[in-house]
BAVEXKOL-677493 format. One line per 8 residues: their letters; for each residue x, z negated, y of C-alpha. Coordinates in Angstrom, 1 decimal. Each point is the difference from the previous one (the first is absolute). Layout:
BAVEXKOL-677493
A	X,Z,Y; ...
end
This chain:
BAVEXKOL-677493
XXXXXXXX	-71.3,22.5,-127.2; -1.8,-3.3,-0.8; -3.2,1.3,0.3; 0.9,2.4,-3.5; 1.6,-2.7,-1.4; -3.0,-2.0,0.4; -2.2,3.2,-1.2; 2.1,0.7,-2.8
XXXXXXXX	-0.2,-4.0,-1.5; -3.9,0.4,0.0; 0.1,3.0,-1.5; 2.3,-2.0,-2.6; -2.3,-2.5,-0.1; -3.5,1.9,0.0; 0.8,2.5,-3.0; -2.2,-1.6,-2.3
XXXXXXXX	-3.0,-0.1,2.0; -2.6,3.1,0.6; 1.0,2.8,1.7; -2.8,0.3,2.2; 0.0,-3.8,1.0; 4.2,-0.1,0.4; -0.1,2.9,2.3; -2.9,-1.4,2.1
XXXXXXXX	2.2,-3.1,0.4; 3.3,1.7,0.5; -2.1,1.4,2.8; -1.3,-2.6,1.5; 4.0,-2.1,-0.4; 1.6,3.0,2.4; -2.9,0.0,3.0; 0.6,-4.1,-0.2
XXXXXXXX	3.9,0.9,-0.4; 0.0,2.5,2.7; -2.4,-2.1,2.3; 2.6,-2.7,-0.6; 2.7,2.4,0.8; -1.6,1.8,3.1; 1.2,-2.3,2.9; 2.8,-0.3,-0.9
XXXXXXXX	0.9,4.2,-0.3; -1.5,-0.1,3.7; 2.4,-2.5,1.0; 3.1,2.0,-1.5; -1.4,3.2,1.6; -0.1,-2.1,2.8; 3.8,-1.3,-0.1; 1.4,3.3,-0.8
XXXXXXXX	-2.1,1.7,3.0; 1.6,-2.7,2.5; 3.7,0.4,-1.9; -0.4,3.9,0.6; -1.2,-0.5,3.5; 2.8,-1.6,1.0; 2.8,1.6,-1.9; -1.6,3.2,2.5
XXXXXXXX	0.2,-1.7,2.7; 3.4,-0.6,-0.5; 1.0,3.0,-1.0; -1.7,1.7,3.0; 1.5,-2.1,2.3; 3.6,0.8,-1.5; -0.7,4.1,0.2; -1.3,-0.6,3.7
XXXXXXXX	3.1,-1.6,0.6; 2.0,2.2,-1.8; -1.4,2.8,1.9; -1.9,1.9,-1.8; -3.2,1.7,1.4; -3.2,-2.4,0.4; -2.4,2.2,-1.9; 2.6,1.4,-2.3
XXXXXXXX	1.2,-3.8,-1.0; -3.9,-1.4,0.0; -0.8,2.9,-2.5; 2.4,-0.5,-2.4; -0.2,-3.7,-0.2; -3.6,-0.1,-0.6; 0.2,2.4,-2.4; 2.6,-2.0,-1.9
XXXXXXXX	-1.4,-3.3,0.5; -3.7,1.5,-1.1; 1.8,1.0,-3.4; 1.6,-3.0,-0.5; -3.1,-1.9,0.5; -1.9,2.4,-2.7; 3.0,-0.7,-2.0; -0.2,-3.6,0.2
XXXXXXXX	-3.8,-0.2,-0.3; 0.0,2.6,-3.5; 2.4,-3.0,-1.6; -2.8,-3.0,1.0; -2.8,2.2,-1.1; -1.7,-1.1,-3.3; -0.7,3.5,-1.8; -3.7,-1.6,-1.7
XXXXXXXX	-1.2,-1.6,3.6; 0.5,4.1,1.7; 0.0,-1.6,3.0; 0.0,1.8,3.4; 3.1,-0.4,1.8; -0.8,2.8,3.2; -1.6,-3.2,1.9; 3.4,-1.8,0.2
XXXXXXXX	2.2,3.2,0.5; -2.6,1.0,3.1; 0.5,-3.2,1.4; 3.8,0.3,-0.4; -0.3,3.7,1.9; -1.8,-1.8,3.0; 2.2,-2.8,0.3; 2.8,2.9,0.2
XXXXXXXX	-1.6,2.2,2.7; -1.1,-2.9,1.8; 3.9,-1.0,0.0; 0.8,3.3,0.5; -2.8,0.5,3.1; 1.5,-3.0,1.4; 3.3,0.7,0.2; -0.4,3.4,1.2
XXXXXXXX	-2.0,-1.4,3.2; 2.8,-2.9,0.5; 3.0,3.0,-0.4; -2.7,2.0,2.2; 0.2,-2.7,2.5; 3.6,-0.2,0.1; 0.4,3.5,0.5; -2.2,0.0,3.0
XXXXXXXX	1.6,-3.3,1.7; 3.3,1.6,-0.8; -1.3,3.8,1.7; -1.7,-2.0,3.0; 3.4,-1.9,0.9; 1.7,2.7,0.0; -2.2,2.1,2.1; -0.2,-3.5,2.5
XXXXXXXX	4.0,0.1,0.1; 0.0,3.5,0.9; -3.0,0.0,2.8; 0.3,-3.4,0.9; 3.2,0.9,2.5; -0.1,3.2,0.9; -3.5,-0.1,1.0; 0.5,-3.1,2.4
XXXXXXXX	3.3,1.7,1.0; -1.9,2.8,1.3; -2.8,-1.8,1.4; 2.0,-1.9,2.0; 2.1,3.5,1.3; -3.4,1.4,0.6; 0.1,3.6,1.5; -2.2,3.1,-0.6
XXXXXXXX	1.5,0.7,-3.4; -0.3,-3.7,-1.2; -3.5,0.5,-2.0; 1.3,3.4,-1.4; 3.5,-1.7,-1.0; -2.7,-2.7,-1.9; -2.2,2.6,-1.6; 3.2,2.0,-1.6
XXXXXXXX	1.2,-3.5,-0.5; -3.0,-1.2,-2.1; -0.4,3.7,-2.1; 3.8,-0.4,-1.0; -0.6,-3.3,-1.4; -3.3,0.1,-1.3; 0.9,3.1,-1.7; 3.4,-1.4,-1.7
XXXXXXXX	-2.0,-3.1,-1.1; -3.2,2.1,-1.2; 2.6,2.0,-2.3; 1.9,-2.7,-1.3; -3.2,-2.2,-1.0; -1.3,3.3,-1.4; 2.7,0.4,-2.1; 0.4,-3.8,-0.8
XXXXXXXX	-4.0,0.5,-1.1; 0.5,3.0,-2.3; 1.6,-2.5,-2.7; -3.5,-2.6,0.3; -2.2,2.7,-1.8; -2.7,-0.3,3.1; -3.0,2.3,0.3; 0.1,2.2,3.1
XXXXXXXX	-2.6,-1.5,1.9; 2.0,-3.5,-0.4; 3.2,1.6,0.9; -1.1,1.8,3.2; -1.7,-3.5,0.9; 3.4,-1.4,0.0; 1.3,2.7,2.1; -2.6,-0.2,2.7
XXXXXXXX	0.7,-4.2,0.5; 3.8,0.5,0.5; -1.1,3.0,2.4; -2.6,-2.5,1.8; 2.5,-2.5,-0.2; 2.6,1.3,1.5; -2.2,1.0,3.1; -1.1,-2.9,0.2
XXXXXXXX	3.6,-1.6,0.3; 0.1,2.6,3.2; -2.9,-1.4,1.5; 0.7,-3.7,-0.7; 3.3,0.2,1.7; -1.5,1.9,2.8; -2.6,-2.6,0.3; 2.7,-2.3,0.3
XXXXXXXX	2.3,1.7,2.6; -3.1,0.8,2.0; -0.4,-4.1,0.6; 2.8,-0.3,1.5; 0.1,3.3,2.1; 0.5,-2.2,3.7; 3.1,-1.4,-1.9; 1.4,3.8,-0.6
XXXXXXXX	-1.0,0.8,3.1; 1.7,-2.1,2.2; 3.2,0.6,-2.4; 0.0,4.0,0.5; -1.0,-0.8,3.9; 3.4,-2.8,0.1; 2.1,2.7,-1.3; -0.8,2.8,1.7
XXXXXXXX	-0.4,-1.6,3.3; 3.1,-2.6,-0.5; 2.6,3.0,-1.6; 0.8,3.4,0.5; 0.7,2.9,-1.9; 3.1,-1.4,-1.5; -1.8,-2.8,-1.0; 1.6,-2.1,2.6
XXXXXXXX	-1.2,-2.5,2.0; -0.9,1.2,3.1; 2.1,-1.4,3.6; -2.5,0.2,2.7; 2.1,2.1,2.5; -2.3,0.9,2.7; 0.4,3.8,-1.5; -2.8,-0.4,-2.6
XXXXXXXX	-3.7,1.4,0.6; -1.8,-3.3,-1.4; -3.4,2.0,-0.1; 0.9,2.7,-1.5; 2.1,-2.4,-3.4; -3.5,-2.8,0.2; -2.3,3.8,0.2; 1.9,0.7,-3.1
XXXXXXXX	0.2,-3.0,-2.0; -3.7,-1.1,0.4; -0.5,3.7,-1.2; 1.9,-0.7,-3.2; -2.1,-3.3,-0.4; -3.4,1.8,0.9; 1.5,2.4,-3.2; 0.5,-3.0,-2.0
XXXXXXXX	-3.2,-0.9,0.7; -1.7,3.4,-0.7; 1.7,0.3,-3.7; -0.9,-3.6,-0.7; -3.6,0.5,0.5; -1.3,1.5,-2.8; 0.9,1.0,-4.0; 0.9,3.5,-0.2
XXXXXXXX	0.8,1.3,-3.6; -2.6,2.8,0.4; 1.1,2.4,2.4; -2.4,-0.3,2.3; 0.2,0.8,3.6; -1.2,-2.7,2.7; 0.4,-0.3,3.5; 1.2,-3.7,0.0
XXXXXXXX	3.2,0.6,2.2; -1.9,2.2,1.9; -2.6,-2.6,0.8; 2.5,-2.9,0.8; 2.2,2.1,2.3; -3.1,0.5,2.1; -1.4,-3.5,0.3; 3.3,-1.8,0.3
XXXXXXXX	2.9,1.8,1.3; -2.1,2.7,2.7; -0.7,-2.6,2.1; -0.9,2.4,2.8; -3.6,0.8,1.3; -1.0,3.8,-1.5; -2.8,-0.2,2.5; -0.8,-1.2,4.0
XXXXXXXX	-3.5,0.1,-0.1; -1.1,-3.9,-0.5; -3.3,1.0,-1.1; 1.6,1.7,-3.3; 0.2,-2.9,-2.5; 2.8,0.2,-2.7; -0.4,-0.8,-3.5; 2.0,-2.3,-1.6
XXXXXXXX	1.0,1.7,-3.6; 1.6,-2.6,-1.3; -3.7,-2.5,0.1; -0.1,0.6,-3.3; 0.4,-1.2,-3.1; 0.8,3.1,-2.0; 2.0,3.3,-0.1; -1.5,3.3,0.5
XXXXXXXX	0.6,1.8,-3.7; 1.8,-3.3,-1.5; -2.5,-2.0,-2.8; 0.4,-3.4,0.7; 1.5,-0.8,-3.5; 3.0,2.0,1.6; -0.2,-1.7,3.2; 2.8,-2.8,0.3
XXXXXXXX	-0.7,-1.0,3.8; -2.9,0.7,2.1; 0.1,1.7,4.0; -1.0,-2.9,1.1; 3.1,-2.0,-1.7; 2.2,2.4,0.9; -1.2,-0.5,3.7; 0.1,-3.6,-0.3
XXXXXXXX	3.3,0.0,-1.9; 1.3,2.4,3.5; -0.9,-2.2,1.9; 2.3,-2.5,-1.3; 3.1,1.7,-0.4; -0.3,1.2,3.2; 0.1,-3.8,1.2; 2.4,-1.1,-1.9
XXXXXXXX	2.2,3.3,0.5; -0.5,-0.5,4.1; 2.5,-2.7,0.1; 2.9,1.9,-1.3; -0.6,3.1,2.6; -0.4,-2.8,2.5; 3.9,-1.1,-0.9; 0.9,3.7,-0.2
XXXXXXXX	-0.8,0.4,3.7; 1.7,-3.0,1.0; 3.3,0.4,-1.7; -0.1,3.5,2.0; -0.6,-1.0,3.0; 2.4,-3.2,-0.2; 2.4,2.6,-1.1; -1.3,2.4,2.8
XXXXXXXX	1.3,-3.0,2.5; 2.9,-1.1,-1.6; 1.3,3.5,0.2; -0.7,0.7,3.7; 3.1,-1.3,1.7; -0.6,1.6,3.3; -0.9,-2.9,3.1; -3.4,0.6,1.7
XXXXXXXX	-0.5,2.6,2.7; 0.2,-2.9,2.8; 3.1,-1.5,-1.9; 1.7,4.2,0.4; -0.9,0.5,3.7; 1.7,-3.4,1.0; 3.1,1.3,-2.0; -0.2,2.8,1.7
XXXXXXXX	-0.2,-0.9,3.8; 1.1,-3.9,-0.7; 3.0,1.0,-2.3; 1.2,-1.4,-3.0; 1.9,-3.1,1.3; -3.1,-0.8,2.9; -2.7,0.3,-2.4; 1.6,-2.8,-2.4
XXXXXXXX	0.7,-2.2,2.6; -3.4,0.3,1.0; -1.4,-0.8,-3.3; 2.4,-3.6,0.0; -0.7,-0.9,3.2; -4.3,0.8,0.5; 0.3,-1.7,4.0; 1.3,3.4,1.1
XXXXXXXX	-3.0,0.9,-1.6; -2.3,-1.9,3.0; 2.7,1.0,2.9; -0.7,3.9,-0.9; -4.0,-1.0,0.6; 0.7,-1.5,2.9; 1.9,2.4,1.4; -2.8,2.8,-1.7
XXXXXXXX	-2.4,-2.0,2.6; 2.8,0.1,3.0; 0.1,3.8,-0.5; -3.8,0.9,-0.9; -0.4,-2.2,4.0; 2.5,1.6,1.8; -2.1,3.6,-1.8; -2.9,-0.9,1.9
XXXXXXXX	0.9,-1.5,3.2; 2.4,2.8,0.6; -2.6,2.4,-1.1; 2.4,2.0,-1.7; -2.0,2.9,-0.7; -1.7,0.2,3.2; 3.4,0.6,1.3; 0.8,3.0,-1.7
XXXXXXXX	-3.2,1.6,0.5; 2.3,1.3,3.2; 2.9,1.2,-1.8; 3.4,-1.3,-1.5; 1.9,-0.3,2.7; -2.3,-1.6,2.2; -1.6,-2.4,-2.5; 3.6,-1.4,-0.5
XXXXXXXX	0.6,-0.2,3.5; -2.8,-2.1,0.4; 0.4,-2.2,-3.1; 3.7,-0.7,1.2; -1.3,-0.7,3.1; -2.5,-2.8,-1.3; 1.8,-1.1,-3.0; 2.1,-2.7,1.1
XXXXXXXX	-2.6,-1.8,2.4; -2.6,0.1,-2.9; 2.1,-1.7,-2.1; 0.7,-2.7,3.3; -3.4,-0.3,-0.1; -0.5,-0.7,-3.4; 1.9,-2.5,-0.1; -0.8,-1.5,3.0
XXXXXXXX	-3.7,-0.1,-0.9; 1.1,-1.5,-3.4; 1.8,-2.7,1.5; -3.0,-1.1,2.3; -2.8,0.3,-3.2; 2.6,-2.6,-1.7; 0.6,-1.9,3.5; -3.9,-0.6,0.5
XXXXXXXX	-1.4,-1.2,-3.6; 3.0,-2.5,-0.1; -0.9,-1.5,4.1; -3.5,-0.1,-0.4; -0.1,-1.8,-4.2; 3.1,-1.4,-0.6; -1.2,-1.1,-3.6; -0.7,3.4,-0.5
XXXXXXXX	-3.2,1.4,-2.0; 0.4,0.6,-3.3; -3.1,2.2,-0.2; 1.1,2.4,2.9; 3.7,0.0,-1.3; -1.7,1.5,-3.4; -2.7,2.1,2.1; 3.2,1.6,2.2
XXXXXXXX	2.0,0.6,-3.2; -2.6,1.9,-1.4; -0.7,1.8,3.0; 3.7,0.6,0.7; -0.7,4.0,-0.5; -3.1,0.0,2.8; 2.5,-3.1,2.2; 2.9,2.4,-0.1
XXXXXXXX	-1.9,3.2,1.0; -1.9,-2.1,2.9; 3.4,-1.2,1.3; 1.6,3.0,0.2; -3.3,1.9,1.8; 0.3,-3.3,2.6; 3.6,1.1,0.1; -0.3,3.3,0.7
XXXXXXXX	-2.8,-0.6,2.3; 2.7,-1.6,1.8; 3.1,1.8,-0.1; -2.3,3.2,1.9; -1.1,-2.4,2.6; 4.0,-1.0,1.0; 0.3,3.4,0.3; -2.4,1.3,1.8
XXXXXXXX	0.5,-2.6,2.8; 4.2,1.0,-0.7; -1.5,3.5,0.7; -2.1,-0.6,2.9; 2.6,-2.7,1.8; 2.2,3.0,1.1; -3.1,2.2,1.4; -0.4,-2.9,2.4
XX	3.2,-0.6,1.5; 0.4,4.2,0.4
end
């Protein structure tokens, strides 16, 4: 406005001067004025470019909030900011200057869609985070759940798992992207990370489990071999087959073992178990011939038809990682057996064999009183040795080679005067030692004790030797008188 005020003065002032030469002046006062003026119409463009840019800002932010669609709220605030900015610049625009104005509005557009570009990737971001928890809640458990149950449906269980919940998250980001205004090609982009995510969530955590598969291990091999069915810790009876329960719970670790050892979400078929039932659990020879060498099929570092992105532990760790639960496993079955077999014992409460045939010729009452008093113990050997003598120097069975009758006949006949003799020869084998050393001799005291078996039999030959003499001459004495 002060610009045709200041126009309309010189024209005031310039009336009386030549058309020509006025106009050439009034000319040259507006490109001075409007030179003057220039900077300072940038600078309000400028100030009403920033005012609209944040008024949308703010307004964008409130319909967001509000919840209103993201493309549907950025369209319609741009669109009204943009008009208000046009509005705003046709008031500061000097109608003799005609200056451009598209400069500052194109600005103003970019600074929107940049706005607009940048929240959409942080709500973007958000949405993802947001998807990816939930798809980590819902996998995160039931996955290590099952891995740690592991069976021959556990990686089937994970693969419907993993479609279920990929697929509920893939429909629910789809639908949460329909109201972003993305291009296909960025929407199905989207799709395929929260697919690849999600798998990898599966392989992560069976990555994880896998580490500590001796840990599992032990635990399945604890609880099978330590309870029963029921659940219940086992009471070592003496009833239980211990091979058969440790055959059965190292066969439920060797499983454990089998499902841990590799990732998979394909459906592929391997021969894993197969291969780690062979090398670890048939322990038995499949061949005599020495010259036949076996291979070892777990030397490897690899599975047959497993890449080794899938592979989560290696033949050769999973003999290596056998051989140590097997060690640390051993103890337990070692206290298995020896709860049984104390139990085994404690149970038995029948007496020894020796103990039952002293009851049963002994009785009851004698057999006790032998065990308080053990010197009867040493009169019954040396009365064993009186008997075994009297065996031999009566030649017992040489007697009844003849008959009963006769061989008692004879025995009663030569019975009495052995045992005279005996003792008789006993009494001079102590007379003589004592006479001829009466400090005695420790050495041949010892030497006839231990030879008191070979003493006794010698004494009772001399004894018998004898006794048949006597009666011979008894025999013969009567012959000579007649």
């Amino acid at each position: 406005m002060k610009f045709l005020v200041l126009l309309i003065r010189y024209d005031s002032e310039a009336v009386y001067f030549e058309e020509s030469v006025r106009s050439s002046k009034r000319k040259q006062l507006e490109e001075k004025l409007l030179q003057l003026v220039k900077p300072a119409f940038q600078s309000v463009l400028e100030h009403i470019g920033c005012g609209t840019l944040e008024k949308f800002k703010e307004a964008f932010d409130k319909a967001l909030n509000g919840g209103e669609g993201f493309s549907v709220a950025a369209h319609d605030c741009a669109q009204f900011y943009v008009a208000l900015f046009d509005k705003g610049c046709a008031d500061a625009v000097i109608e003799q200057a005609k200056w451009d104005t598209s400069r500052a509005r194109e600005k103003l557009r970019r600074d929107i869609d940049a706005h607009v570009a940048s929240v959409r990737a942080a709500k973007l971001s958000e949405l993802t985070k947001a998807y990816e928890a939930k798809l980590n809640e819902a996998l995160s458990g039931p996955v290590e759940a099952l891995l740690e149950g592991a069976n021959n449906e556990t990686w089937s269980a994970i693969r419907k798992l993993l479609s279920r919940e990929t697929e509920s998250a893939v429909t629910g980001l789809s639908g949460a992207l329909s109201g972003f205004d993305l291009d296909e090609q960025s929407k199905e982009k989207m799709l395929l990370a929260i697919r690849d995510t999600a798998r990898g969530m599966v392989e992560a955590k069976a990555r994880e489990k896998a580490g500590g598969v001796l840990a599992l291990m032990k635990d399945r091999f604890t609880t099978l071999f330590c309870h029963d069915a029921d659940s219940m810790p086992r009471v070592w009876t003496g009833k239980e087959d211990i091979r058969a329960i440790n055959k059965l719970a190292r066969s439920a670790s060797l499983k454990l073992l089998s499902v841990m050892a590799a990732v998979r979400l394909d459906n592929e078929k391997d021969n894993i178990e197969k291969s780690l039932s062979v090398a670890l659990l048939d322990t038995k020879p499949t061949t005599t011939d020495r010259s036949v060498t076996t291979v070892d099929s777990l030397a490897s570092s690899t599975w047959e038809e497993i890449p080794s992105s899938k592979t989560l532990i290696t033949p050769v760790q999973c003999k290596s990682l056998w051989r140590q639960f097997k060690a640390e496993t051993e103890y337990t079955v070692t206290q298995a057996i020896s709860a049984q077999e104390a139990n085994r014992r404690n149970n038995n409460w029948m007496p020894p064999p020796w103990a039952i045939v002293a009851l049963v010729v002994l009785g009851f009452n004698e057999f006790m009183t032998l065990l308080r008093n053990p010197l009867y113990l040493g009169v019954i050997f040396v009365g064993f040795l009186l008997v075994k003598a009297l065996w031999v120097q009566l030649d017992i069975s040489g007697e009844f080679r003849n008959g009963a009758l006769p061989g008692l006949i004879s025995l009663s006949s030569k019975f009495v005067p052995t045992i005279m003799n005996l003792l008789k020869r006993l009494a001079e084998e102590g007379q003589v030692p004592a006479s001829n050393n009466p400090h005695g001799n420790p050495s041949l005291t010892s030497k006839s004790l231990r030879n008191g078996v070979g003493t006794s039999s010698g004494l009772s030959s001399t004894a018998s030797s004898n006794v048949t003499s006597e009666q011979e001459a008894e025999y013969s004495s009567p012959s000579k008188e007649e």
